[in-house]
N, C-alpha and C positions, 0 to 999 in steps of 0.2 A: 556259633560253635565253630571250631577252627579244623584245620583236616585233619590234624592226628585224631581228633575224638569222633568226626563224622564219618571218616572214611577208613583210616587204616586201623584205630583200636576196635572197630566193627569187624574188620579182616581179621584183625588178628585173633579176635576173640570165637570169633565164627572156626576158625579153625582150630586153635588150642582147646578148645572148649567141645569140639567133634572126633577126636582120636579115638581109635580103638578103646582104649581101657576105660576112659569116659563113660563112650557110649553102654560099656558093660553095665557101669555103674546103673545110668538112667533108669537100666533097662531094668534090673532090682525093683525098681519103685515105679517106676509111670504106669505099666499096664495094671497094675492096683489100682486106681481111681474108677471111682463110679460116681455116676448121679452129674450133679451140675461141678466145674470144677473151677477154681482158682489157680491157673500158675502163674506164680510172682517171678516178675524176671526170666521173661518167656526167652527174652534173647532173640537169635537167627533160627527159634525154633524145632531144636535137633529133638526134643520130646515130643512134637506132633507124631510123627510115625509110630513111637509107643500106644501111645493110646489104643484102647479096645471099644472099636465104636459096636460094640454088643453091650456097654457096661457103661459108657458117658455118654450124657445128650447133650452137654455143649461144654467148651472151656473158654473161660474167659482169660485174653493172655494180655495180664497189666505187663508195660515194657514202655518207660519212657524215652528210651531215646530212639529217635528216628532213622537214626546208621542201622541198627540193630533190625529196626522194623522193617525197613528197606533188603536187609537181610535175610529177612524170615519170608520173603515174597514167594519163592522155590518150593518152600517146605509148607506153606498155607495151601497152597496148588495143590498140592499129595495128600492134604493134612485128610485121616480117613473118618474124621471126626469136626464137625461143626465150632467153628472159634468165631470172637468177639474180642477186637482190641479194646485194651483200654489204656492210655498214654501220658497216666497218671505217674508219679512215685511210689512205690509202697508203703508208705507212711501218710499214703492219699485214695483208700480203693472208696469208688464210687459205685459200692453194692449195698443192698438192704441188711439189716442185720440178719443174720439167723438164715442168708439166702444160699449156703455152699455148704456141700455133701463131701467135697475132699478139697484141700489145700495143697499143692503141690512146690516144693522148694527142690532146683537142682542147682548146685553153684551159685548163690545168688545170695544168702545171708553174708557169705562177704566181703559185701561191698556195699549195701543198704548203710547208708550214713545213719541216719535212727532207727536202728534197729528194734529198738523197745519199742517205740513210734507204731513200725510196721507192724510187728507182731501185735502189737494191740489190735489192728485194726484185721490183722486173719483172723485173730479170735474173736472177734467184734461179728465178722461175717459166717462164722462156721458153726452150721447147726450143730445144737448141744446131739452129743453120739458120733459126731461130725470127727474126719479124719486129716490127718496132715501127713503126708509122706516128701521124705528130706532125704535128698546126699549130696552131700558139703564135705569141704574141704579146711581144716582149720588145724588148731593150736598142736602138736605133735605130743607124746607121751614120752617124746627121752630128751631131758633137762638138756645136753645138749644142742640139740636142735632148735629145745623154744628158745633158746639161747639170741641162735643163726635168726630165729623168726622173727624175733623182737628187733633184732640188732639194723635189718637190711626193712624191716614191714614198713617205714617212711617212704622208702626209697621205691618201693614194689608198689605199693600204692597208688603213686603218683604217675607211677609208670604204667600200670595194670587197669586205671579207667576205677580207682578205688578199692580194688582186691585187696583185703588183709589178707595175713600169712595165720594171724597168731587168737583167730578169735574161737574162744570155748562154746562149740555150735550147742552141747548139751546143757550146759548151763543157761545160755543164752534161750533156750528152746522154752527151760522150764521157768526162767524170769518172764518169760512173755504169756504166762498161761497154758502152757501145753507139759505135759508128761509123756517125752521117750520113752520108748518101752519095744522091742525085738530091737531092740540098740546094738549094729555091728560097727567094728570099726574094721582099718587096715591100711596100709599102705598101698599104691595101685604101684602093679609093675610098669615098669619103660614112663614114668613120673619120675621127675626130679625132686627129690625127699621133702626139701626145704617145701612144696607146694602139694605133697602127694597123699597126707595121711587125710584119710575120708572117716567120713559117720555118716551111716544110712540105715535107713526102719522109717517108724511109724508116730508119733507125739496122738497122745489122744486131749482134745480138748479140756482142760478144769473149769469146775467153775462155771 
């Protein structure tokens, strides 16, 4: 792996991905999880601190690449709750079926190259009753912008360690077996548009 992906889209991500309005975001959904947890694309970790070690007894944080892990090293140290790497892809969790009480996605649908893949395999792990809490950033609701999202999302991509601009998290949610549901959306302020409209709530398992 060469230095832009091991070292400095680690940086970069670590930082763009930890901003004030970000962390707002997280912060909506992480201290909801309880029981045993799944977070996919744990990243440099900025969700540790959420967590409510009165309400999880371990997370397990799938995160394959190793810039990133390397990065999470600060935030494992504080982490106020018990974690377990796992240094797999998402489209590869190595848990028993049926063995996770909540599923957690921040940022992270996209850029998962099989997406369908992955989510088969949360719903594959998550106790039926079992919960998924999501906030993503994806496809915008004004025609001009998916316009901008479509047009530059090659380019962002490539440059962004895989990041789409333009992917339908809700659609995407319920093709993979889960049903949205306290589904908020919104633009985050001090985000740059083209990257800033969010979805966040709850997906309950189907099926």
């Amino acid at each position: 792996m060469g230095l832009y992906e091991n070292r400095i889209l680690p940086w970069l991500i670590d930082a763009g991905c930890g901003t004030g309005p970000i962390m707002k975001q997280r912060a909506k959904v992480v201290p909801q999880a309880s029981g045993t947890v799944l977070e996919v694309g744990m990243g440099p970790g900025h969700n540790l601190s959420l967590y409510d070690p009165s309400r999880v007894d371990l997370v397990w944080g799938l995160e394959p690449a190793q810039g990133m892990r390397r990065r999470a090293e600060r935030h494992l140290r504080a982490s106020p709750v018990p974690v377990r790497w796992l240094d797999l892809p998402g489209e590869r969790v190595p848990l028993d079926d049926a063995s996770v009480d909540t599923v957690v996605l921040t940022y992270t649908l996209c850029t998962i190259g099989d997406w369908s893949a992955a989510l088969g395999q949360m719903h594959r792990v998550l106790k039926p009753g079992g919960r998924m809490l999501f906030c993503e950033h994806g496809l915008a609701p004004d025609a001009d912008l998916q316009r901008w999202q479509n047009r530059i999302n090659a380019g962002w991509r490539r440059l962004c360690g895989g990041c789409n601009l333009n992917r339908d998290i809700p659609a995407m949610l319920r093709a993979g077996g889960f049903e949205p549901h306290q589904l908020e959306t919104a633009y985050l302020p001090g985000t740059p548009r083209i990257a800033g409209f969010n979805y966040w709530g709850e997906a309950l398992r189907v099926g």
